[in-house]
C-alpha positions as CSV (number, residue, x, y, z in Angstrom):
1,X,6.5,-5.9,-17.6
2,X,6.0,-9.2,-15.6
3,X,3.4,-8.8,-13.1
4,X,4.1,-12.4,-11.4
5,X,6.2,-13.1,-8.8
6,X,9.8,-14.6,-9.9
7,X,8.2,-18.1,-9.1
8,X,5.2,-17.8,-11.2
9,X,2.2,-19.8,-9.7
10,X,3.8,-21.4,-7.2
11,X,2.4,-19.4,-4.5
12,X,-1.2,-19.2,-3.6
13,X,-2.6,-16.1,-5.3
14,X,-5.9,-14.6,-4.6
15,X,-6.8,-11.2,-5.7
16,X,-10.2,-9.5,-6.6
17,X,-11.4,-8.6,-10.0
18,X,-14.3,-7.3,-11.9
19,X,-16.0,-10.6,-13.4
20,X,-18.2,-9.0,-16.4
21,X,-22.0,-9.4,-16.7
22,X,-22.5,-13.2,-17.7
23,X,-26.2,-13.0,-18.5
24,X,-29.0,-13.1,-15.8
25,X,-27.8,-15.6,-13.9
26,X,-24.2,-14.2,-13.8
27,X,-24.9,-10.2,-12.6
28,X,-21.6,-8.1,-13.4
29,X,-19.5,-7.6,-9.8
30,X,-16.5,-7.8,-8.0
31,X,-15.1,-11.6,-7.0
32,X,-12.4,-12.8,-5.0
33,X,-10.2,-15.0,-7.3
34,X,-7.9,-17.3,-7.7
35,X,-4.9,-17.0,-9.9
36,X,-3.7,-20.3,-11.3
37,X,-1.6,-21.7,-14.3
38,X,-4.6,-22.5,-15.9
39,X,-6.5,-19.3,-15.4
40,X,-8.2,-16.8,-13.3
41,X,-10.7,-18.5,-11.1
42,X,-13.6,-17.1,-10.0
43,X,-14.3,-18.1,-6.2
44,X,-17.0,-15.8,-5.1
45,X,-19.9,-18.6,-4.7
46,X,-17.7,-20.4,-2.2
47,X,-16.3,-17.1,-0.7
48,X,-18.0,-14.2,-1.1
49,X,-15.7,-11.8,0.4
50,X,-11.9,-11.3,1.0
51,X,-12.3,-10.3,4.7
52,X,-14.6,-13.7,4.7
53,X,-11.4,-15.8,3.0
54,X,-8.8,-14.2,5.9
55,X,-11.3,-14.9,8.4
56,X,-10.7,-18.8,7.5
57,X,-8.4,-21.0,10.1
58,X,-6.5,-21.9,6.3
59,X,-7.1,-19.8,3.8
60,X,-4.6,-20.7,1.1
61,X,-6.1,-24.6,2.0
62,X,-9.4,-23.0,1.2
63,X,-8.3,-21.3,-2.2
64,X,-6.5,-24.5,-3.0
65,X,-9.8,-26.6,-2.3
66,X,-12.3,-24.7,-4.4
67,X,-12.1,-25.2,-7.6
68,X,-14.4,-21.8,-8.3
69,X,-15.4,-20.6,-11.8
70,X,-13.0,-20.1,-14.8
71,X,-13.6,-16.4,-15.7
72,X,-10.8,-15.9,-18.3
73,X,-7.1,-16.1,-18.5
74,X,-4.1,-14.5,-16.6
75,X,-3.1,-12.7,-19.8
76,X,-6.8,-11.3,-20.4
77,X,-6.8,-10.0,-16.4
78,X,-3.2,-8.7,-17.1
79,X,-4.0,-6.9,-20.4
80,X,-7.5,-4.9,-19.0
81,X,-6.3,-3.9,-16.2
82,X,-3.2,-1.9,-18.0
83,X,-5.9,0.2,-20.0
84,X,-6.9,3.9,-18.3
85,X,-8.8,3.4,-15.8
86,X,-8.9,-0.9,-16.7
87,X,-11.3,-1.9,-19.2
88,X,-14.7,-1.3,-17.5
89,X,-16.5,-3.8,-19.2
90,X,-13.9,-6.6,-19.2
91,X,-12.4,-8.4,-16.4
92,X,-9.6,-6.5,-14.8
93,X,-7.9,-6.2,-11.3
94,X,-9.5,-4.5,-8.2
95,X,-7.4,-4.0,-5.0
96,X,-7.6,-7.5,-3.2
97,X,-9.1,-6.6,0.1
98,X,-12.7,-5.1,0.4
99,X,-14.0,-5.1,3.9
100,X,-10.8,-4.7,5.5
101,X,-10.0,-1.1,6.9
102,X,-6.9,0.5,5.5
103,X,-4.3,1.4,8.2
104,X,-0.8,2.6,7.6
105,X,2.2,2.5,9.7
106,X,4.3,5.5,9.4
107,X,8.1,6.1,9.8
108,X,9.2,3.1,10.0
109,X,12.6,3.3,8.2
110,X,15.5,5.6,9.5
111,X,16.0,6.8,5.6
112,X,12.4,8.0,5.2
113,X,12.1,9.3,9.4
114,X,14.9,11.7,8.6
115,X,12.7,13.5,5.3
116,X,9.8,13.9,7.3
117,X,12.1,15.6,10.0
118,X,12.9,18.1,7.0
119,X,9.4,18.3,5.8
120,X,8.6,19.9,9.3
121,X,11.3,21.7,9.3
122,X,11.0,23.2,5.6
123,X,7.4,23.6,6.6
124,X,6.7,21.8,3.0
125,X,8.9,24.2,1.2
126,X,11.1,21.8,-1.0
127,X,13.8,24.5,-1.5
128,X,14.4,24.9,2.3
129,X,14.7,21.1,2.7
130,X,18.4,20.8,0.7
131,X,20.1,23.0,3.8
132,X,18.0,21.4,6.2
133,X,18.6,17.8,5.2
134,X,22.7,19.2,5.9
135,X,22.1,20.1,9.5
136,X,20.0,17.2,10.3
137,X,22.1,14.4,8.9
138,X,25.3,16.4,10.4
139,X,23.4,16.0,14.2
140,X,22.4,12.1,13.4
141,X,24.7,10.4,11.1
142,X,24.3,7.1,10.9
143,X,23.4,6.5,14.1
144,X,19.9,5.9,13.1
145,X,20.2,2.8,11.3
146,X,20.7,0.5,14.2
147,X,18.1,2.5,17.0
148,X,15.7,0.3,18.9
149,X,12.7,2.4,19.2
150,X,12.1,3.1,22.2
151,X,15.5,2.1,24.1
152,X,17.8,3.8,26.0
153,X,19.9,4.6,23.2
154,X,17.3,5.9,21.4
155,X,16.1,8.6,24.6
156,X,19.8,9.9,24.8
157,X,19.3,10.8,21.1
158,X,16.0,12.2,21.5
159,X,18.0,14.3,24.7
160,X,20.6,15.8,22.0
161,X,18.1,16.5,19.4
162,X,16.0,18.4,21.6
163,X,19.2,20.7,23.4
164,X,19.7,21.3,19.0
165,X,15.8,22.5,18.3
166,X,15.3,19.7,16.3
167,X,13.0,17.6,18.2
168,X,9.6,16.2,16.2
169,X,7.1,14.3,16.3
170,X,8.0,12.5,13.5
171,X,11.0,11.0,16.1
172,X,9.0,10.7,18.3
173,X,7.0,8.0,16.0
174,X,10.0,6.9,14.5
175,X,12.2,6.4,17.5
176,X,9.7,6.1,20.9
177,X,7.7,3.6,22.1
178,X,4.3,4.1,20.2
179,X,4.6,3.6,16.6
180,X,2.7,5.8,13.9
181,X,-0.5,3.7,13.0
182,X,-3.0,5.7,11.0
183,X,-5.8,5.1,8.7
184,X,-5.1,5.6,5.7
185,X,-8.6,5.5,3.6
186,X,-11.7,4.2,4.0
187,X,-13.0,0.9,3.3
188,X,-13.6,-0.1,-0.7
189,X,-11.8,3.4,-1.6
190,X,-8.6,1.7,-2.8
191,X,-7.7,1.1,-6.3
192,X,-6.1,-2.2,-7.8
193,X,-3.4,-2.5,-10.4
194,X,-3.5,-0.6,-13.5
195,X,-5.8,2.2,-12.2
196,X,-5.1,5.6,-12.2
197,X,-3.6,6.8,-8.8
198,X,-4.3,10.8,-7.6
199,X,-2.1,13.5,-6.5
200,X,-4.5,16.7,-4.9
201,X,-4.4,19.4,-7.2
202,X,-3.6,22.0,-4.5
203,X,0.0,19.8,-4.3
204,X,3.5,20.7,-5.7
205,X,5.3,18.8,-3.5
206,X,4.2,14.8,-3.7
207,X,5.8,11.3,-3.5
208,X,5.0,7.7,-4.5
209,X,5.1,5.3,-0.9
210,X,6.1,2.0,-1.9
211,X,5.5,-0.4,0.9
212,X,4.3,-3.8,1.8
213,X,1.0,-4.3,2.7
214,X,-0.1,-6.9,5.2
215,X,-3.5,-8.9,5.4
216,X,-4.5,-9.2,8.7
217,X,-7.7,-10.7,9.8
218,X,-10.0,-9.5,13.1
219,X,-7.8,-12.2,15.3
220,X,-4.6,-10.4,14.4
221,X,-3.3,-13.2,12.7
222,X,-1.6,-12.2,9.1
223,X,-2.4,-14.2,6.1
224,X,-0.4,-12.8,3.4
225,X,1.1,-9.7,2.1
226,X,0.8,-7.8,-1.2
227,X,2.6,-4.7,-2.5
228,X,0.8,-0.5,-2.0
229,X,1.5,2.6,-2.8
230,X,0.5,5.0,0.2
231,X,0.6,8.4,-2.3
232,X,2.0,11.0,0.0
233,X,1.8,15.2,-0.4
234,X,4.8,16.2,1.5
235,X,4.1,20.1,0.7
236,X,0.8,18.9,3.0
237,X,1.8,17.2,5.8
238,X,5.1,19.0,6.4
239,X,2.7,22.3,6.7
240,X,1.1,20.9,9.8
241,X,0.9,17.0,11.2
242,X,-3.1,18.0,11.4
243,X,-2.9,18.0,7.6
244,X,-2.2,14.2,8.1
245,X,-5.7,13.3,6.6
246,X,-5.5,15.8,3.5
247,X,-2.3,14.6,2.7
248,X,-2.9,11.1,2.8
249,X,-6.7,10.0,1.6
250,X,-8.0,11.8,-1.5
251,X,-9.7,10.3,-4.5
252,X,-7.2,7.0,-6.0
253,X,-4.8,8.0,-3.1
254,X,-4.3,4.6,-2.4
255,X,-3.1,1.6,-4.4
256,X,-2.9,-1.9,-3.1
257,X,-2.4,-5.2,-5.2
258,X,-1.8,-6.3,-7.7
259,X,-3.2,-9.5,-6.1
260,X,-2.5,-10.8,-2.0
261,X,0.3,-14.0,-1.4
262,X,-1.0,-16.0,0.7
263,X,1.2,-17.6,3.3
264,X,2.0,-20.9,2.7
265,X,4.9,-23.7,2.2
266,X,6.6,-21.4,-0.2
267,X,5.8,-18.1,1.5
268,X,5.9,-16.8,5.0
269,X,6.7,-13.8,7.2
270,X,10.2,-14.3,7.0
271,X,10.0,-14.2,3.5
272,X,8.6,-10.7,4.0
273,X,10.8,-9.9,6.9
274,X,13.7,-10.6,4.2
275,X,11.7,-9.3,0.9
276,X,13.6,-6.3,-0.9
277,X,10.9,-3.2,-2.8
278,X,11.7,-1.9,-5.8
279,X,10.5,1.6,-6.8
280,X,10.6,2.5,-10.9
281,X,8.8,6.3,-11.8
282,X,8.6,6.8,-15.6
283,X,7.6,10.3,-17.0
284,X,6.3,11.7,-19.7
285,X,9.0,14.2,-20.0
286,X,11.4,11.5,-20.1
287,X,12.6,11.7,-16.1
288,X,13.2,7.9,-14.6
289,X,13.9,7.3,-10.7
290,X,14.8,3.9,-9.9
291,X,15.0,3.0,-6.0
292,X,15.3,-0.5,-3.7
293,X,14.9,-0.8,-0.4
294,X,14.7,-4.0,2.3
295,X,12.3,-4.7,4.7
296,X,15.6,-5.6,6.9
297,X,16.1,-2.3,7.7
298,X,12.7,-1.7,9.3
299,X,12.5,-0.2,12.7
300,X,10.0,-2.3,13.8
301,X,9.0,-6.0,13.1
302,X,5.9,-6.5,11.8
303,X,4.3,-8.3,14.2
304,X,5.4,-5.6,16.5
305,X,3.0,-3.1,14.1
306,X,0.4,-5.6,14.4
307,X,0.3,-5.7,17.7
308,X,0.0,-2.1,18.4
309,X,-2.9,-1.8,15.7
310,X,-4.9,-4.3,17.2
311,X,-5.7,-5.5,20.8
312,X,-8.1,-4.6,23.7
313,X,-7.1,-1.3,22.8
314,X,-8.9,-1.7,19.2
315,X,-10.6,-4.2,17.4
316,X,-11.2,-5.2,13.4
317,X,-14.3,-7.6,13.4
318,X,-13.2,-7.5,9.1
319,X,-9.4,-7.6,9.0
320,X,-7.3,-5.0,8.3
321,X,-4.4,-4.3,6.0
322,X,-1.8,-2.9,6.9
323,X,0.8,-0.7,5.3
324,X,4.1,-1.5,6.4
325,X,6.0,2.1,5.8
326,X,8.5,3.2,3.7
327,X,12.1,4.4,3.4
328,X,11.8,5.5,-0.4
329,X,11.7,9.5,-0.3
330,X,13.0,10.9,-3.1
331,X,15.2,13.6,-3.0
332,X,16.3,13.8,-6.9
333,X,15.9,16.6,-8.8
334,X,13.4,16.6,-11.2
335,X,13.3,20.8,-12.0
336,X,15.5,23.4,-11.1
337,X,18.5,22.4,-8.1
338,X,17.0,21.8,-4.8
339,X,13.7,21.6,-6.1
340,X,13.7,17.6,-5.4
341,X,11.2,15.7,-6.5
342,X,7.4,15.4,-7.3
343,X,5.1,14.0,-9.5
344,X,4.0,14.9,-12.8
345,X,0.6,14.3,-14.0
346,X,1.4,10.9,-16.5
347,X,4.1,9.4,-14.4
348,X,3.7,5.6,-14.3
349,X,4.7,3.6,-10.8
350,X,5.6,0.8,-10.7
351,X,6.5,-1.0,-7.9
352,X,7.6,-4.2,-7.1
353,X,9.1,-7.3,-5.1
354,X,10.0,-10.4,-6.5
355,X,7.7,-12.8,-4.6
356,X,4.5,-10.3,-4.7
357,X,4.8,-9.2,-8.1
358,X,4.6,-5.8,-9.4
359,X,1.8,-2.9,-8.5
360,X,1.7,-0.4,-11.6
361,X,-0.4,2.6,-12.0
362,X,-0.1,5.9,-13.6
363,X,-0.7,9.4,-11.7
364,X,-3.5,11.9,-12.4
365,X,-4.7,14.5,-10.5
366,X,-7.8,13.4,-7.4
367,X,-10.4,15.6,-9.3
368,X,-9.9,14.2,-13.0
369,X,-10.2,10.8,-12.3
370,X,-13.2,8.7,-12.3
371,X,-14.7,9.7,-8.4
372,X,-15.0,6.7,-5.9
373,X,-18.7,5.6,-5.8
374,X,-18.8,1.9,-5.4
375,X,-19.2,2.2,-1.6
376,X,-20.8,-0.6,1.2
377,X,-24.3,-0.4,-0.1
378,X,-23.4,-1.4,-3.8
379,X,-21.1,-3.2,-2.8
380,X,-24.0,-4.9,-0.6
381,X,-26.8,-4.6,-2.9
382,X,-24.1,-6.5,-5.4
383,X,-24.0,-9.4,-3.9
384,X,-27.4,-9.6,-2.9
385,X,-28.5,-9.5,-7.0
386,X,-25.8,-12.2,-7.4
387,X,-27.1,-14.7,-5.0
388,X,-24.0,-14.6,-2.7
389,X,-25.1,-13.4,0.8
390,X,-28.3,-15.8,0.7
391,X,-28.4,-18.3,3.6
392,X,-25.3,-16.6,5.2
C-alpha cells in the first residue's frame, strides 16, 4: 500500500506524529511535522501547534522555511503506524489537526441523501430498507443529481415528496437552504492513520464515511485538505435523528489523516473540487467492497459549507476541520439477502485519493480499544515539559 499521494513529495505535507522520548532535553509528545524526501521533520520548536501553523497568513511558506528537526524517515513513520494500535513507543502518525474542532457536513451527495431517507424510513432495520429503497428511488429517479439546494426546483420536489409521505429531514438538509453542519467529536479525540477505528457494540447496522476533510483556520480561510472516515451506525441514527450524537462520536469514531496537503502551487481547491475518493473494505472472512466517488457531484461547494459553519453566527478562535460528506453507503450484501452491509470486527479501511494519499485503519469495537485519554491538559502540560509554550 502506498500511503503518498501519486506525486510523492511534491506537495507540502504536514501531518502530526508521536516523536519518541529523546532524553531529558527531548520529552516524548506529539509534533507537527513535515514530510519531505529526505525525512520526517520535526517542526514543533518553530510551531507548536497545528491550529497555530493554519493560523499563519502562509503556511505551506512557513513549513517550507523551517527546516525543523529530523525525527526519522518516511518509511519508519509509515511502518509504526501500520502496527495495532501504532507502535507506542516509536514514532508513528496522529490525526493532523489538534486544536481544531471536528465538524461534519452531512448529506451532501444525492447517492448517500437517498439511504438516509431509507434509514428513517426502515427505522434502522436493514431488512425493511431493500423495499423501501424501491419506492423511494421510484418517486425521485434521477432527478436528484442535478438539484440546487434550496431552489425552486428543489421546493416542487420537496411539494411531491410530502403529498407521497415521504418527506424528511434528511431532505430537508440535503435539498433546503440550511445544510447539515454537526460536530462530529471533540477536540484531540480523533485518531491518525493506522489506528484502530470503533464501531459501538450496541450496533448491527454500521458504515465506513469516506470523505474529505478540510482545514480551516478561525478566519474561515481553508489551508488544505486531508482524507476522514466519519464512522457512521445507521441502525442508530435511522432510529431517531436525536440519536445523531450516539451514532456519530464514540471512542476511535473518528479518523482523519493520514497527514493534511497544504494548498499550494501544486494543490488547490479546485484540485479538491475535482478530486475523486476511493473506498476499499477488506475482511477477515474474506468480503471486499470497493467504491469511488467525486467530489463533482457534491450538492454543495465547499466554500458554500464553510461559510454556513462559520460567520457572526459562530466563530473558531482554533480552526476547524471540516468533513466534507459522503455519497458512499453501501448497500452490498455481506450476510443473508437484504441484509446489506455492516462492519465486522477486523475489517481494514482504506481510503483514499490520489493527491491526499490513503487513510487506513482497521475496525474494533468502541469499548475494546485503547480509551481516549490524551485530552487538553496533557496535551497542555506536554508542551509545557517540552519547552514549547514558553515566551508565547
Amino acid at each position: 500500500m502506498d500511503w503518498l499521494p501519486e506525486d510523492k513529495m511534491s506537495g507540502t505535507l504536514v501531518g502530526r506524529a508521536w516523536i519518541p522520548d529523546g532524553g531529558a532535553a527531548q520529552p516524548a509528545g506529539p509534533s507537527v511535522v513535515a514530510l519531505r524526501a529526505d525525512g520526517v521533520f520535526d517542526l514543533s520548536q518553530s510551531v507548536p501547534t497545528m491550529s497555530g501553523l493554519l493560523e499563519s497568513a502562509d503556511p505551506a511558506a512557513l513549513v517550507r522555511a523551517t527546516p525543523g528537526r529530523y525525527a526519522g524517515s518516511v518509511d519508519t513513520l509509515f511502518h509504526n503506524s501500520r502496527q495495532p494500535n501504532g507502535n507506542a513507543e516509536g514514532l508513528h502518525f496522529l490525526a493532523p489537526c489538534d486544536l481544531q474542532v471536528i465538524k461534519a457536513a452531512g448529506v451532501t451527495f444525492a447517492s448517500s441523501l437517498v439511504e438516509r431517507v431509507i434509514e428513517e424510513q426502515a427505522k434502522g432495520d436493514a431488512i425493511q430498507a431493500e423495499a423501501i429503497r424501491g419506492r423511494v428511488m421510484e418517486l425521485l429517479g434521477g432527478s436528484l443529481a442535478s438539484l440546487v439546494p434550496g431552489s425552486a426546483k428543489a421546493q416542487q420536489l420537496k411539494e411531491l415528496l410530502v403529498r407521497q409521505g415521504l418527506w424528511s429531514q434528511y431532505l430537508e438538509v440535503g435539498i433546503g437552504p440550511d445544510a447539515e453542519v454537526f460536530t462530529k467529536g471533540p477536540v484531540l479525540a480523533s485518531v491518525g492513520t493506522g489506528a484502530e477505528i470503533g464501531i459501538h457494540p450496541g450496533s448491527a447496522w454500521n458504515n465506513p464515511e469516506p470523505e474529505v476533510v478540510l482545514a480551516v483556520n478561525s478566519r474561515g480561510e481553508i489551508q488544505g485538505a486531508t482524507l476522514g472516515n466519519d464512522v457512521n451506525l445507521r441502525d442508530f441514527e435511522g432510529r431517531s435523528a436525536l440519536l445523531l450524537g450516539k451514532a456519530k462520536d464514540n471512542n476511535a469514531s473518528c479518523a482523519i489523516g493520514p497527514f493534511i496537503r497544504l494548498f499550494d502551487n501544486t494543490f488547490s481547491l479546485d484540485d479538491v473540487r475535482r478530486c475523486t475518493v476511493s473506498l476499499d473494505v477488506r475482511g477477515p472472512d474474506g468480503f471486499v467492497l470497493r467504491g469511488e466517488s467525486s467530489m463533482s457531484q457534491i450538492s454543495r461547494d465547499p466554500l458554500d459549507l464553510v461559510r454556513q459553519t462559520l460567520g457572526p453566527h459562530h466563530q473558531y478562535p482554533d480552526g476547524f476541520m471540516l468533513f466534507l460528506g459522503t455519497m458512499f453507503a453501501p448497500t452490498q450484501d455481506r450476510g443473508a439477502a437484504g441484509s446489506g452491509f455492516t462492519h465486522h470486527v477486523g475489517d481494514v479501511v482504506t481510503i483514499s485519493s490520489p493527491k491526499l494519499g490513503a487513510l487506513v485503519n482497521t475496525v474494533n469495537l468502541s469499548d475494546r480499544i485503547t480509551p481516549w485519554t490524551f485530552g487538553l491538559q496533557a496535551f497542555f502540560t506536554n508542551l509545557m515539559a517540552r519547552g514549547l509554550l514558553s515566551n508565547r
